[in-house]
Each structure stands twice: as C-alpha cells, then as structure tokens.
DSSP file (Angstrom, degrees, kcal/mol; ACC not computed):
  #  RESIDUE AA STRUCTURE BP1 BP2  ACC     N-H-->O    O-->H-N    N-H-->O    O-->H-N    TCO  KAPPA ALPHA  PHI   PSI    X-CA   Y-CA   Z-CA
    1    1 A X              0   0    0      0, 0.0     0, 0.0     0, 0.0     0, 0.0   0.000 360.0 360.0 360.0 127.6  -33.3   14.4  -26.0
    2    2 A X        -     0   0    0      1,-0.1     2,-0.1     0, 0.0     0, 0.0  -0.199 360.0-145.9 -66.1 172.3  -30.7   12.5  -23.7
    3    3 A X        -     0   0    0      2,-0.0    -1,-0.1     0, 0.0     0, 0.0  -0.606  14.2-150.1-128.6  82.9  -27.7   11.7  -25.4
    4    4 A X        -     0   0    0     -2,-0.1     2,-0.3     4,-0.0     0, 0.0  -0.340   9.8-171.2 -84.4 150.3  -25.5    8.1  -24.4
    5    5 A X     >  -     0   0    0    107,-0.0     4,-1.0     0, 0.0     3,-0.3  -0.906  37.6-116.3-138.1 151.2  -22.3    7.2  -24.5
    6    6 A X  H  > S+     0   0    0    105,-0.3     4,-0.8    -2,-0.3   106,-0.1   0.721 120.8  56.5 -73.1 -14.7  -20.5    3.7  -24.0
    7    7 A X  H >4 S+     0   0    0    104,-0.2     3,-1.8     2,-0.1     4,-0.2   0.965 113.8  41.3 -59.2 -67.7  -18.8    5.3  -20.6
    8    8 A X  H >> S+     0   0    0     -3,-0.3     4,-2.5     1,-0.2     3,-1.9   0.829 111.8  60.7 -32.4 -56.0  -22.7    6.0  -19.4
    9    9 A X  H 3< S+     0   0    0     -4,-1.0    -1,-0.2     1,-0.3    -2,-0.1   0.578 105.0  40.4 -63.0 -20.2  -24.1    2.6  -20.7
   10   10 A X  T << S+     0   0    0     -3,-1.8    -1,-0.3    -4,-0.8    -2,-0.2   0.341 113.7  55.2-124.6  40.5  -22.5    0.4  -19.0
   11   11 A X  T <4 S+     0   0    0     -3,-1.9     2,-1.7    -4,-0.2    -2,-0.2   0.728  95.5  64.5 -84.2 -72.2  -22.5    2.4  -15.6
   12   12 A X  S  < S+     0   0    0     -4,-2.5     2,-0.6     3,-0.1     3,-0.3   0.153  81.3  87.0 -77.1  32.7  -26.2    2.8  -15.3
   13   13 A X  S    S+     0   0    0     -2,-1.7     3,-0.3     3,-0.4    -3,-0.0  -0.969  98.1  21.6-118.6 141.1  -26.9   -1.0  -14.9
   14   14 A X  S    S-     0   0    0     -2,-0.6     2,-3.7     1,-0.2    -1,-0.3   0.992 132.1 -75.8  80.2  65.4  -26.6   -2.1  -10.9
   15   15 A X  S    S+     0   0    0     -3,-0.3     2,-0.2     1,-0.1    -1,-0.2   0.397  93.3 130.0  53.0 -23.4  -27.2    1.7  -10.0
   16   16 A X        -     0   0    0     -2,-3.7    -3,-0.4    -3,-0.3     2,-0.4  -0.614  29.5-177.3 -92.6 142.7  -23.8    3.4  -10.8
   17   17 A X        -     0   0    0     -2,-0.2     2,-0.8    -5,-0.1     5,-0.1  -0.978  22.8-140.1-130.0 131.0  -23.5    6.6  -12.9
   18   18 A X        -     0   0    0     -2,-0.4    -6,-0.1   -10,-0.2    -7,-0.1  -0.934  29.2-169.4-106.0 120.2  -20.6    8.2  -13.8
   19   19 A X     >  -     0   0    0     -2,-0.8     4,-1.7     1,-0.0    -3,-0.0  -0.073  38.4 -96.2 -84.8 173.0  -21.4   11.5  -13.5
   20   20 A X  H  > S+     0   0    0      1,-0.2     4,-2.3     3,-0.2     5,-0.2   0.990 131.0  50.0 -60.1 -66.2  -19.3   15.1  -14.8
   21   21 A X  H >> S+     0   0    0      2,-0.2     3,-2.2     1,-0.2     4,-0.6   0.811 110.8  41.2 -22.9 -72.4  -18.1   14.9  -11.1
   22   22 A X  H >> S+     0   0    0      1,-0.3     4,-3.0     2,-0.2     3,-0.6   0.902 118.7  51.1 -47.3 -47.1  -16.9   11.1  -11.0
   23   23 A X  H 3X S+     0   0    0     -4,-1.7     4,-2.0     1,-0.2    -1,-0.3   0.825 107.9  48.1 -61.4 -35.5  -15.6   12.0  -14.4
   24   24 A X  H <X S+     0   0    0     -4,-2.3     4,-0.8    -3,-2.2    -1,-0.2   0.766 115.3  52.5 -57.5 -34.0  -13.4   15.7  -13.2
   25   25 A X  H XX S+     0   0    0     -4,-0.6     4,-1.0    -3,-0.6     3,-0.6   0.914 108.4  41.8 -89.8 -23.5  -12.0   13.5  -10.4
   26   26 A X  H >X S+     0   0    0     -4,-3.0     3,-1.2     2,-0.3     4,-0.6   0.981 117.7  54.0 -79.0 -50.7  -10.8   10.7  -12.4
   27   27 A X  H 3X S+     0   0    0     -4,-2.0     4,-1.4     1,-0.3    -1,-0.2   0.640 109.6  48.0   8.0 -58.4   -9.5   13.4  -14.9
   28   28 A X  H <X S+     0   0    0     -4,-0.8     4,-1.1    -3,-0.6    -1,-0.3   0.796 108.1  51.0 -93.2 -56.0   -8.0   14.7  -12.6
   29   29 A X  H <X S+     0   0    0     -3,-1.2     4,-0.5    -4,-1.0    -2,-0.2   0.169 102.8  56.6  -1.5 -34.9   -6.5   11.7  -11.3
   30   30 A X  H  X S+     0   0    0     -4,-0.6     4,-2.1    -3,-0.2     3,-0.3   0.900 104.6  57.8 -99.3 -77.0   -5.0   10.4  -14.3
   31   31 A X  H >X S+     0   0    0     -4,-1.4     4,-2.6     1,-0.2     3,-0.7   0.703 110.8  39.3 -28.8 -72.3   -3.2   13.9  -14.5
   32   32 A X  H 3X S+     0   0    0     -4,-1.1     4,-3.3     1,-0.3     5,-0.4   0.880 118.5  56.9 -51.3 -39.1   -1.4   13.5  -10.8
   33   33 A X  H 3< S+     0   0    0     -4,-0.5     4,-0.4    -3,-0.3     5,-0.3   0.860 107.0  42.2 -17.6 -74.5   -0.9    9.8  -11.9
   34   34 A X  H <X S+     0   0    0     -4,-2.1     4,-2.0    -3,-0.7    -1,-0.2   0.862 112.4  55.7 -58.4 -33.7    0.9   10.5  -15.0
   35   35 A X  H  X S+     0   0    0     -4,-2.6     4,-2.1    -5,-0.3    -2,-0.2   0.818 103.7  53.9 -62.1 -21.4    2.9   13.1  -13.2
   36   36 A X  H  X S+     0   0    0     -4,-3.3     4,-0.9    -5,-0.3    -1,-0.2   0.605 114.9  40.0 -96.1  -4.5    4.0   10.6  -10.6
   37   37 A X  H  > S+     0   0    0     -4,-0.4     4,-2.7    -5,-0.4     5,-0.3   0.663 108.2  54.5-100.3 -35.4    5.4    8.1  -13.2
   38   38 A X  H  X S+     0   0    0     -4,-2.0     4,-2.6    -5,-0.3     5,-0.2   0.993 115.3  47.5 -57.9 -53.3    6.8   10.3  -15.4
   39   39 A X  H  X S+     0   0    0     -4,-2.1     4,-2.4     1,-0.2    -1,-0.2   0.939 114.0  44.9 -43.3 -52.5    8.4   11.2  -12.0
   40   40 A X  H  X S+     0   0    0     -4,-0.9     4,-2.9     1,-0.2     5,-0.2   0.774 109.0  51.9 -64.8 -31.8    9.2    7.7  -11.1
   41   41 A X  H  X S+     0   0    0     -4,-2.7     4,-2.0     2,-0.2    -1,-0.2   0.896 106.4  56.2 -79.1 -28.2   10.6    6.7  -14.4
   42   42 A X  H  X S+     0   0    0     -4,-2.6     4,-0.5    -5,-0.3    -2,-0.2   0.921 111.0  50.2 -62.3 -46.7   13.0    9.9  -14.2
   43   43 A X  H  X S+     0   0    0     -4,-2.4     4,-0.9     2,-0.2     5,-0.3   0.937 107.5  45.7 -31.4 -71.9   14.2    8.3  -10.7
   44   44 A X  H >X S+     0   0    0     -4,-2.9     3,-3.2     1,-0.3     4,-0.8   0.977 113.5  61.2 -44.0 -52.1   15.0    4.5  -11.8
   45   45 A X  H 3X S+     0   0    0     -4,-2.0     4,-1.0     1,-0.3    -1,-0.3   0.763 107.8  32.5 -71.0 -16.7   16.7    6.4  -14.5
   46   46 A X  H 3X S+     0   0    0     -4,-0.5     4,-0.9     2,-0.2    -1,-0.3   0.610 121.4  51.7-100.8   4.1   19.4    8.6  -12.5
   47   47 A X  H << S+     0   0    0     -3,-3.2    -2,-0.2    -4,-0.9    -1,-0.2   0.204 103.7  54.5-132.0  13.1   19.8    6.1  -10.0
   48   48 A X  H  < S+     0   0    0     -4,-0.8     4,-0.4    -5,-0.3    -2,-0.2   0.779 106.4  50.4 -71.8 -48.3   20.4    3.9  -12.5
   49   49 A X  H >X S+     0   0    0     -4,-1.0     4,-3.6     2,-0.2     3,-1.2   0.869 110.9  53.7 -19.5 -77.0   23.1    6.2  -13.7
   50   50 A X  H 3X S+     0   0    0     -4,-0.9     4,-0.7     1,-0.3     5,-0.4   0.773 102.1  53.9 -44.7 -60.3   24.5    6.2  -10.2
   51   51 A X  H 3> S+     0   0    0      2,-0.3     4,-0.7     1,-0.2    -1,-0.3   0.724 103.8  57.0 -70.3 -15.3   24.7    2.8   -9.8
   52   52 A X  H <> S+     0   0    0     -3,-1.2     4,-3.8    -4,-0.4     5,-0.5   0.807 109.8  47.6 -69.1 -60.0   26.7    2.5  -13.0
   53   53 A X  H  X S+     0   0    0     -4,-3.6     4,-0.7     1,-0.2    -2,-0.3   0.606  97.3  59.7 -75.4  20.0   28.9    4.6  -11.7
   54   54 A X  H  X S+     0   0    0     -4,-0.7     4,-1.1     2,-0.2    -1,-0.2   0.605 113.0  56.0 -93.0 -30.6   29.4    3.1   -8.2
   55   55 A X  H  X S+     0   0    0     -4,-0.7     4,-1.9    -5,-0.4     5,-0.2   0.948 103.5  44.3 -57.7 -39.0   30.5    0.2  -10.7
   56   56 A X  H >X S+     0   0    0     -4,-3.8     4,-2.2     1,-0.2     3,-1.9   0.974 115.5  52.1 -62.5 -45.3   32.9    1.8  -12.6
   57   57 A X  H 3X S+     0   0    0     -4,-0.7     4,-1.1    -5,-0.5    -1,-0.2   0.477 106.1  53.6 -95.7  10.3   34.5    3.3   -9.2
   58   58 A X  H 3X S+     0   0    0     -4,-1.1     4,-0.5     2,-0.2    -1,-0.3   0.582 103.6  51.2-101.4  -6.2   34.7    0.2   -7.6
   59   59 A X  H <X>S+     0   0    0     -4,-1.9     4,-2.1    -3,-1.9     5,-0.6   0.854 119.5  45.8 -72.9 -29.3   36.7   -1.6  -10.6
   60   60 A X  H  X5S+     0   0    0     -4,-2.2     4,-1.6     1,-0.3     5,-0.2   0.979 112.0  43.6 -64.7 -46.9   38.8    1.6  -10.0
   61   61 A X  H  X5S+     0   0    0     -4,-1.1     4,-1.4     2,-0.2    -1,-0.3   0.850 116.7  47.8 -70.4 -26.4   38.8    1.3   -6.3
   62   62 A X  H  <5S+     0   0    0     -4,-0.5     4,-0.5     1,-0.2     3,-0.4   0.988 112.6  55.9 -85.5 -41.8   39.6   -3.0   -6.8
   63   63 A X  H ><5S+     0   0    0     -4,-2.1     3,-0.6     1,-0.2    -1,-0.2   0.929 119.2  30.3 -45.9 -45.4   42.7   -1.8   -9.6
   64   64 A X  H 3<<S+     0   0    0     -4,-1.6    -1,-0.2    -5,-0.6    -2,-0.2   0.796 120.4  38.4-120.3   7.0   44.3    0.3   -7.1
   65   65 A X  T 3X S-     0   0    0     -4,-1.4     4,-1.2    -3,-0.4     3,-0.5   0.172  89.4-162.6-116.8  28.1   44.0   -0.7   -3.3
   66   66 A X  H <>  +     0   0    0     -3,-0.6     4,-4.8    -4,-0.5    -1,-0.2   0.034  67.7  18.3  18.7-107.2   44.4   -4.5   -4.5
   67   67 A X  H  > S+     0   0    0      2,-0.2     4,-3.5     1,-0.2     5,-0.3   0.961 140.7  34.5 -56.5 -41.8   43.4   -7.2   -2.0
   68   68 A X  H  > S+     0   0    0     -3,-0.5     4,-1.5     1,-0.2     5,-0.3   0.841 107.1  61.4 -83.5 -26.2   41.3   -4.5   -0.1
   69   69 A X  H  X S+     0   0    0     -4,-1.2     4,-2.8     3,-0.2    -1,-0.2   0.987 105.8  53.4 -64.6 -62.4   40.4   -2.7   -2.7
   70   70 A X  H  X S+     0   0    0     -4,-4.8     4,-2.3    -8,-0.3    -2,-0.2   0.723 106.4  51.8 -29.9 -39.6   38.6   -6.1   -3.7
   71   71 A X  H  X S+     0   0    0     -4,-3.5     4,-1.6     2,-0.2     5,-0.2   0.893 111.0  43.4 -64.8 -45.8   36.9   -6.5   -0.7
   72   72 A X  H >X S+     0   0    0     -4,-1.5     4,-1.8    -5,-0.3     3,-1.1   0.984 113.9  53.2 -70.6 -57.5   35.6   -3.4   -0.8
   73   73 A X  H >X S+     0   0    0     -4,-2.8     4,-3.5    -5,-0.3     3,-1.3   0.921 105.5  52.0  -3.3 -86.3   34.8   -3.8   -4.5
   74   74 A X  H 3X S+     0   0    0     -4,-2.3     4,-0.7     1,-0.3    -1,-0.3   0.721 107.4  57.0 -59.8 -24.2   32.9   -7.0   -4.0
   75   75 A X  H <X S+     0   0    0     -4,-1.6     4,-1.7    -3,-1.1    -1,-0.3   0.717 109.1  44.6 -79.3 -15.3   30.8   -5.0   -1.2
   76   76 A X  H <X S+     0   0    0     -4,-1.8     4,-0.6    -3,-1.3    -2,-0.2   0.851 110.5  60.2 -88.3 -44.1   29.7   -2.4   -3.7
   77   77 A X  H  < S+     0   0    0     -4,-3.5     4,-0.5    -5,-0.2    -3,-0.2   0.777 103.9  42.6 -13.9 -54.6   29.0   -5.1   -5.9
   78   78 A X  H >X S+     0   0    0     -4,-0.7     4,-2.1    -5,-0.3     3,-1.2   0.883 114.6  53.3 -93.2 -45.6   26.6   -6.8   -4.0
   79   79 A X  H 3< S+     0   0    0     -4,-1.7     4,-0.5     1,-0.2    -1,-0.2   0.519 109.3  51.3 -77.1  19.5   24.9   -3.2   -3.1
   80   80 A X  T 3X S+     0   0    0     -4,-0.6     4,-0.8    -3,-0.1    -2,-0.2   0.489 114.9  39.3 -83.0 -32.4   24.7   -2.3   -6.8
   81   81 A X  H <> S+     0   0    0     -3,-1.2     4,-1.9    -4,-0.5     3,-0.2   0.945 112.2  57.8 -93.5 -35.8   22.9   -5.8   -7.7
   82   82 A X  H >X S+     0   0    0     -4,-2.1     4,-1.6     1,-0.3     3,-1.2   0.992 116.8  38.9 -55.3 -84.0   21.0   -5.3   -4.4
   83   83 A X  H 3> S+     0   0    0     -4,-0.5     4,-1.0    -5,-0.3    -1,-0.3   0.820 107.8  52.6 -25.5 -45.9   19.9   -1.9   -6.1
   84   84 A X  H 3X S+     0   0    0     -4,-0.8     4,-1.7     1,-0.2    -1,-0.2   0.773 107.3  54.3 -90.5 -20.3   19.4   -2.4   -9.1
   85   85 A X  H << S+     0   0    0     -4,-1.9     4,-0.2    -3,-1.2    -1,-0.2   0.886 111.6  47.5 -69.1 -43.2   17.0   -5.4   -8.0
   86   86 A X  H >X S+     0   0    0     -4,-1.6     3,-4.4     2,-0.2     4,-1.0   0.941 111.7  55.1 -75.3 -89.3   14.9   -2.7   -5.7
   87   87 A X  H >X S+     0   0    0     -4,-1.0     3,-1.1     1,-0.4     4,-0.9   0.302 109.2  47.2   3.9 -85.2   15.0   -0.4   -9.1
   88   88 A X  H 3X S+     0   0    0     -4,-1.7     4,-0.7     1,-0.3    -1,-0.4   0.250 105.1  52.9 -41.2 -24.4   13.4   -3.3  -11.1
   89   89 A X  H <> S+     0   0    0     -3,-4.4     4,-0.7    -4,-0.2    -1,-0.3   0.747 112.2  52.9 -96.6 -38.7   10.6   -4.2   -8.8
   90   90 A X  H <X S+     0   0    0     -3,-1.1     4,-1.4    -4,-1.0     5,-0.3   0.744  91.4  67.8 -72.1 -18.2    9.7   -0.3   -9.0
   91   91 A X  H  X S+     0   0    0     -4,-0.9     4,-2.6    -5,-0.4    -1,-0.2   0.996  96.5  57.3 -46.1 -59.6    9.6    0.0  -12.4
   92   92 A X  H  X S+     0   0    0     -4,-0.7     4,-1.6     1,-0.2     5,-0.2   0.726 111.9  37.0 -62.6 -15.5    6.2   -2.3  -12.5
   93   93 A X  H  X S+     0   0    0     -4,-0.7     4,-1.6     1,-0.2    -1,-0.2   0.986 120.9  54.2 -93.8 -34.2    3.9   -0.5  -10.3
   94   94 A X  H >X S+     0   0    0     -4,-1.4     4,-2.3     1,-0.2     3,-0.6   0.948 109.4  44.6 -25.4 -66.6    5.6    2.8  -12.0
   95   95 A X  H 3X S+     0   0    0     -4,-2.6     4,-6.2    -5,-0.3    -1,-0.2   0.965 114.5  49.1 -62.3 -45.2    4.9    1.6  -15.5
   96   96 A X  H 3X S+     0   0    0     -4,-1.6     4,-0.8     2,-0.2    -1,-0.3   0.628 109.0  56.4 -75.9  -5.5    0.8    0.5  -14.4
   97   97 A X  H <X S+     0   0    0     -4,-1.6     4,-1.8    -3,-0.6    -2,-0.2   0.975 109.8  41.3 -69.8 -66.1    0.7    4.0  -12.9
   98   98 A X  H  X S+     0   0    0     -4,-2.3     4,-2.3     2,-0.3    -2,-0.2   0.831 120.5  46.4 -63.0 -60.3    1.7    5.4  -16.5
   99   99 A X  H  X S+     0   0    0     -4,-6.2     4,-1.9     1,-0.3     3,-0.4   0.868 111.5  46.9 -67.0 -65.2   -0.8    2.9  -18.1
  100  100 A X  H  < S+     0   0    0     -4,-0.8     5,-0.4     1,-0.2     3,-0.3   0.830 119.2  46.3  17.6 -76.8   -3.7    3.5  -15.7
  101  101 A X  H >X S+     0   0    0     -4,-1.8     4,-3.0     1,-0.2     3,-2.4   0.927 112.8  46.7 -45.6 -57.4   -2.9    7.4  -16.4
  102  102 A X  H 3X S+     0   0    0     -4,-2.3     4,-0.8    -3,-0.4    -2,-0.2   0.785 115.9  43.2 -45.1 -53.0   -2.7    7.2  -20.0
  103  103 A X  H 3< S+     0   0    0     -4,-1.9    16,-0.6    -3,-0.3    -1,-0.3  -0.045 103.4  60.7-100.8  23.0   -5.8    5.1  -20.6
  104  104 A X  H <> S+     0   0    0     -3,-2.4     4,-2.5    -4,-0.2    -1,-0.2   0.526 106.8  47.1-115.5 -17.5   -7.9    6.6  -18.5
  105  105 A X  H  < S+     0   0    0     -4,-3.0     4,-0.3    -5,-0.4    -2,-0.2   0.788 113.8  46.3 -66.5 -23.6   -7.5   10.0  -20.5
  106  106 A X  T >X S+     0   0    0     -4,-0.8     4,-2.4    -5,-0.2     3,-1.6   0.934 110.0  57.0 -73.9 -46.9   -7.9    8.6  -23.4
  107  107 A X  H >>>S+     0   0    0      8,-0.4     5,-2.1     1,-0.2     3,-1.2   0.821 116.0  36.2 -31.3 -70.9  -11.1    6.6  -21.8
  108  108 A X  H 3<5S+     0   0    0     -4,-2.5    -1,-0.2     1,-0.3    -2,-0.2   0.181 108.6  62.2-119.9  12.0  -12.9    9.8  -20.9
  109  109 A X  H <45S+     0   0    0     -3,-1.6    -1,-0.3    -4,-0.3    -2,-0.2   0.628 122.6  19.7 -93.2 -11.0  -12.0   11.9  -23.7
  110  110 A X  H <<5S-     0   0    0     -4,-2.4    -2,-0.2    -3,-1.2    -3,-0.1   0.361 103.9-115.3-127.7   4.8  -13.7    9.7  -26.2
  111  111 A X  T  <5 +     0   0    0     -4,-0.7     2,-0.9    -5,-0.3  -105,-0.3   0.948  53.0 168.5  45.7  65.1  -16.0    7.9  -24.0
  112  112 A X      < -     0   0    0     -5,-2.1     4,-0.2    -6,-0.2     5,-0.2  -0.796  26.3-167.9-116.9 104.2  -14.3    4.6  -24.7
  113  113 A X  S  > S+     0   0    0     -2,-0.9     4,-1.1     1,-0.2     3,-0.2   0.652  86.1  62.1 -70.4  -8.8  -15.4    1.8  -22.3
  114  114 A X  H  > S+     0   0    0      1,-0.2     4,-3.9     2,-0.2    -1,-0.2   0.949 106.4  40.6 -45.9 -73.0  -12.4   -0.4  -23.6
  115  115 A X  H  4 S+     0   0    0      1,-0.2     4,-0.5     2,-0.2    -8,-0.4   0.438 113.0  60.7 -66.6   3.0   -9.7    1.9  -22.4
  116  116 A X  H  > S+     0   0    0     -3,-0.2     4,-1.3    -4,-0.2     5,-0.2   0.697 106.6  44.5 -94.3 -42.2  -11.9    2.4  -19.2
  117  117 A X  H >X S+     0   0    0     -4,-1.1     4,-3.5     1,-0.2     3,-0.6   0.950 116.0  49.3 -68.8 -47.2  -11.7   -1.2  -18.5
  118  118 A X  H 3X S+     0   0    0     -4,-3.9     4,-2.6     1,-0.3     5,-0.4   0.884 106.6  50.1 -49.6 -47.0   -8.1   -1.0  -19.2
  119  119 A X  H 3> S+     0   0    0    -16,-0.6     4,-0.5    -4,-0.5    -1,-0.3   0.586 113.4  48.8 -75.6 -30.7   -7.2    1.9  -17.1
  120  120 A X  H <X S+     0   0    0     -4,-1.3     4,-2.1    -3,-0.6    -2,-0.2   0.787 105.9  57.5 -79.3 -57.6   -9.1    0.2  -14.0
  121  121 A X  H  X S+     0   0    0     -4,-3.5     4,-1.7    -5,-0.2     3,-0.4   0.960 113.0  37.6 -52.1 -60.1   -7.3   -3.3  -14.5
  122  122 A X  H  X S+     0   0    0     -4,-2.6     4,-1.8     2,-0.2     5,-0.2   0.965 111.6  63.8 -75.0 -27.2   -3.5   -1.7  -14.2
  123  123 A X  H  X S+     0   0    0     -4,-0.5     4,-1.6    -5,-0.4     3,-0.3   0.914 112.3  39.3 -26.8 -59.1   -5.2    0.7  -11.3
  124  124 A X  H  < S+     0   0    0     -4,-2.1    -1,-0.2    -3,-0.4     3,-0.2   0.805 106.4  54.0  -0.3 -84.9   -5.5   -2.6   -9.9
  125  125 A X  H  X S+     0   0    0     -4,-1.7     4,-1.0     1,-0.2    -1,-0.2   0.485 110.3  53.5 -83.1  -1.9   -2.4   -4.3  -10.7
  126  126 A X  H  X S+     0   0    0     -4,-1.8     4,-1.5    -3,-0.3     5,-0.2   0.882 116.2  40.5 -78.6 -46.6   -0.4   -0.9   -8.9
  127  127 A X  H  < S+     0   0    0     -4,-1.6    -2,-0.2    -5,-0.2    -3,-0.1   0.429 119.2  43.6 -93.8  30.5   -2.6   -1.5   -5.6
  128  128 A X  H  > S+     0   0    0     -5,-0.1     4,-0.6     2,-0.1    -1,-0.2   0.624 111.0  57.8-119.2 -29.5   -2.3   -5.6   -5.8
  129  129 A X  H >X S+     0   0    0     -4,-1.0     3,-2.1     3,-0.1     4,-1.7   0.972 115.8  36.3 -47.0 -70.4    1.9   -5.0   -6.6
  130  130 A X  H 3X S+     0   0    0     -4,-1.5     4,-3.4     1,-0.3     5,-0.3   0.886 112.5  54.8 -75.2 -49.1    2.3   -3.0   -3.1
  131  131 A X  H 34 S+     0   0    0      2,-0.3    -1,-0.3    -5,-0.2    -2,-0.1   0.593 111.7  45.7 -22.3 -31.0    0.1   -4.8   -1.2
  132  132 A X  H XX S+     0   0    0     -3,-2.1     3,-2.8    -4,-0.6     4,-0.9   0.936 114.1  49.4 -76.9 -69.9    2.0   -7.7   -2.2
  133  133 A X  H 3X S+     0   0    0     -4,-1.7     4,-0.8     1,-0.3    -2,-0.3   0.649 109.4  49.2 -39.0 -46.6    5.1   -6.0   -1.5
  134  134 A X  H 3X S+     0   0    0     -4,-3.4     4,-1.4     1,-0.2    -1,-0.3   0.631 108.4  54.0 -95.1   7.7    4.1   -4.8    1.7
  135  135 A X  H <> S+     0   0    0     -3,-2.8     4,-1.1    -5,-0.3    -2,-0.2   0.593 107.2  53.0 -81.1 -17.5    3.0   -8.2    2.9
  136  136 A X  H  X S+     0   0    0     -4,-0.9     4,-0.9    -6,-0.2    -2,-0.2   0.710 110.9  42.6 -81.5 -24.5    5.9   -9.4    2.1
  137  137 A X  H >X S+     0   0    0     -4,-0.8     3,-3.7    -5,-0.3     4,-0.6   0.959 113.3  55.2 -62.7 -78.5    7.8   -6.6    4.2
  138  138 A X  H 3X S+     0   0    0     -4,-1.4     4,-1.9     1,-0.4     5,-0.2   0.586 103.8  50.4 -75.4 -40.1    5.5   -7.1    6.9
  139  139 A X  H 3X S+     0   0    0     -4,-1.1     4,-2.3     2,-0.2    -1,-0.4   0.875 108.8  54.1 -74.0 -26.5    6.2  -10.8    7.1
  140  140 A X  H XX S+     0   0    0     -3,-3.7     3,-2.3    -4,-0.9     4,-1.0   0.983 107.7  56.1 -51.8 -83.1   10.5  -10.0    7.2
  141  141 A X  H >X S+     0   0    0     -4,-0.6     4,-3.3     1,-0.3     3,-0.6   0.616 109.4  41.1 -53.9 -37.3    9.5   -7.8   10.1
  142  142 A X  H 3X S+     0   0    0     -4,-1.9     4,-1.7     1,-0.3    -1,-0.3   0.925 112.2  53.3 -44.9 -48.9    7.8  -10.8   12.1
  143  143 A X  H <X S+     0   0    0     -4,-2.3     4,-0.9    -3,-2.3    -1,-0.3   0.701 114.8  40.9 -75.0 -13.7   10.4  -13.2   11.2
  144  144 A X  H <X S+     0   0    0     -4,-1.0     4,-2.2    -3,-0.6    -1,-0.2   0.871 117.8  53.2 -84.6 -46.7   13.2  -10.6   12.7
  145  145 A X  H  X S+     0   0    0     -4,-3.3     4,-1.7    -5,-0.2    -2,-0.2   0.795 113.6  37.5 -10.7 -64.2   10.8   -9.9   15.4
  146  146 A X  H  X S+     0   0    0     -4,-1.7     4,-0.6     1,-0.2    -2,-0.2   0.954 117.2  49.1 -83.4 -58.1   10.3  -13.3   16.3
  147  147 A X  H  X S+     0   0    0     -4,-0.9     4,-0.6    -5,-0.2    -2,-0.2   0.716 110.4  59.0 -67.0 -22.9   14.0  -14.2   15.7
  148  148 A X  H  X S+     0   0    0     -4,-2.2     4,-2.3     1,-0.2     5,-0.3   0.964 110.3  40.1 -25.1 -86.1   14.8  -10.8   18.0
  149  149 A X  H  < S+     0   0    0     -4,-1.7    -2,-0.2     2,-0.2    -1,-0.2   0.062 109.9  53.5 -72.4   6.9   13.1  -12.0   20.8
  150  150 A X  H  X S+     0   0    0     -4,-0.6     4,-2.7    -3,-0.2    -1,-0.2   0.412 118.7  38.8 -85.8 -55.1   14.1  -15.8   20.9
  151  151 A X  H  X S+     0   0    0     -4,-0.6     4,-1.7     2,-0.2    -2,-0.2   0.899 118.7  50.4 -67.9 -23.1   18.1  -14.8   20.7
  152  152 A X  H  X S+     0   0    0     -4,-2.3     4,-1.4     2,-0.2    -3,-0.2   0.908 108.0  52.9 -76.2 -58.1   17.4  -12.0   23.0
  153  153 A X  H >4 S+     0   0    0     -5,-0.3     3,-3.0     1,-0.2     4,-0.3   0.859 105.0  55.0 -39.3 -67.2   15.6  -14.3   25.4
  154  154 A X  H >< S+     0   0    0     -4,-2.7     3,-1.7     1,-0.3    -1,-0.2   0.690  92.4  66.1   0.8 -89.0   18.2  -16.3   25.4
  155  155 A X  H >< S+     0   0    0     -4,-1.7     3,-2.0     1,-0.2    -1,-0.3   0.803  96.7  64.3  -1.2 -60.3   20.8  -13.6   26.5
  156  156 A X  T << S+     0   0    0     -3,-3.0    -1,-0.2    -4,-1.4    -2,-0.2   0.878 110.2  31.7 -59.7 -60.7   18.7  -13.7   29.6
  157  157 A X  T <         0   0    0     -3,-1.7    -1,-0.3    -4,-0.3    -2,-0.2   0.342 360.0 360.0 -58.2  -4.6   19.8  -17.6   30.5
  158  158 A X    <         0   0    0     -3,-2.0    -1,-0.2    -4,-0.2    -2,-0.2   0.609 360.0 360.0-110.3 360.0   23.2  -18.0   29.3
C-alpha cells in the first residue's frame, strides 16, 4: 500500500514528482543556503562594525587636522553612507537566502506543502533581487559607455 504525502500530492498533477532524489538535492540545498546567509549576515555585521569605526576616526581625524581634517572627514562620510547603503541592499537577498533555507527544511522534513510554497517564493525573490540589481548595473555601464565614447569622440575634433 502506497503511502501520500501533501509534498507528493500536489506534484503528481501536470507530470512532476518529487522524488527521494529531487528531495536529497533540495536538502541539500537548503543546507549550503543556510550556510551562505549565516555567512552573509556575519559579513554586513563586521563591516558594519568597521564602518562605525571609520566614523568615529574621522570625527577624530575632523577634531584634530581642522579645516583639512574636515575635508577629509566629510569624504569618509560620504564613503560610510555610500557603504552602509551597499550593506543594506545585501541584507534582502541575504535574509530570502535564510528564509528559502529555513523553510525548505522544515518543508521536507514534515512534508509540508505550505512551507514548500514558501521556501520557493523567497527562492524567487533572491533570483528577481539580483537580476534587478544587475540590470541595473548593466544599464550604469551603458550609460558610462555611451557617455565614454561621446566625450572621447570629441577629444578627436577639438
């Protein structure tokens, strides 16, 4: 006598089965997963750290070289917010790695097609974050491109 479980049941309609394989790799999956947010979250957090202190030592550095000491100040400033912004955009795909790990062990240790669905949706929202992200790169590089090669033409006539 077979035995079903809500993972199986709502697989085996439109031909897909998740099989012990399917099931080892995403297992398996989830592990490196979790390991690479748990990694990622240890990251923001020391270079978070680090960025405190480039604050502190640039009110020290603006206290004691005055005007230039300010300048320089107010340029550590601006790569500290600049940071902390990059920091902040990496948390989310970080954090939908974690969720995506989290919920897909729970999914296939209890055969819970909730937490399956769940575990697929932030899968998702990690490859539709970088994919954003790098369309968004990839359009900067055109526009520098473009903007390259129109002031460089130039060059050529003046």
């Amino acid at each position: 006598m077979e035995t079903s479980y809500p993972l199986d049941d709502n697989f085996t309609t439109g031909g897909v089965n998740l099989t012990e394989e399917i099931k080892s790799y995403l297992y398996e999956t989830a592990k490196w997963g979790k390991f690479l947010s748990i990694v990622g979250f240890v990251m923001i957090g020391l270079f978070a750290i680090i960025m405190l202190f480039v604050v502190f030592a640039g009110g020290a550095l603006m206290s004691e070289f005055g005007e230039a000491g300010a300048m320089a100040g107010a340029g550590m400033g601006f790569t500290v917010v600049f940071y902390m912004l990059i920091l902040g955009l990496y948390l989310f795909p970080t954090l939908y790695l974690y969720r995506f790990s989290t919920k897909m062990k729970i999914a296939l240790d209890s055969n819970d097609q909730q937490n399956l669905s769940e575990s697929f949706m932030n899968m998702k929202s990690v490859f539709k974050f970088w994919g954003i992200f790098t369309a968004i790169f990839v359009g900067f590089y055109v526009i520098i491109f473009v903007i390259a090669i129109a002031f460089g033409g130039l060059g050529m006539f003046l």
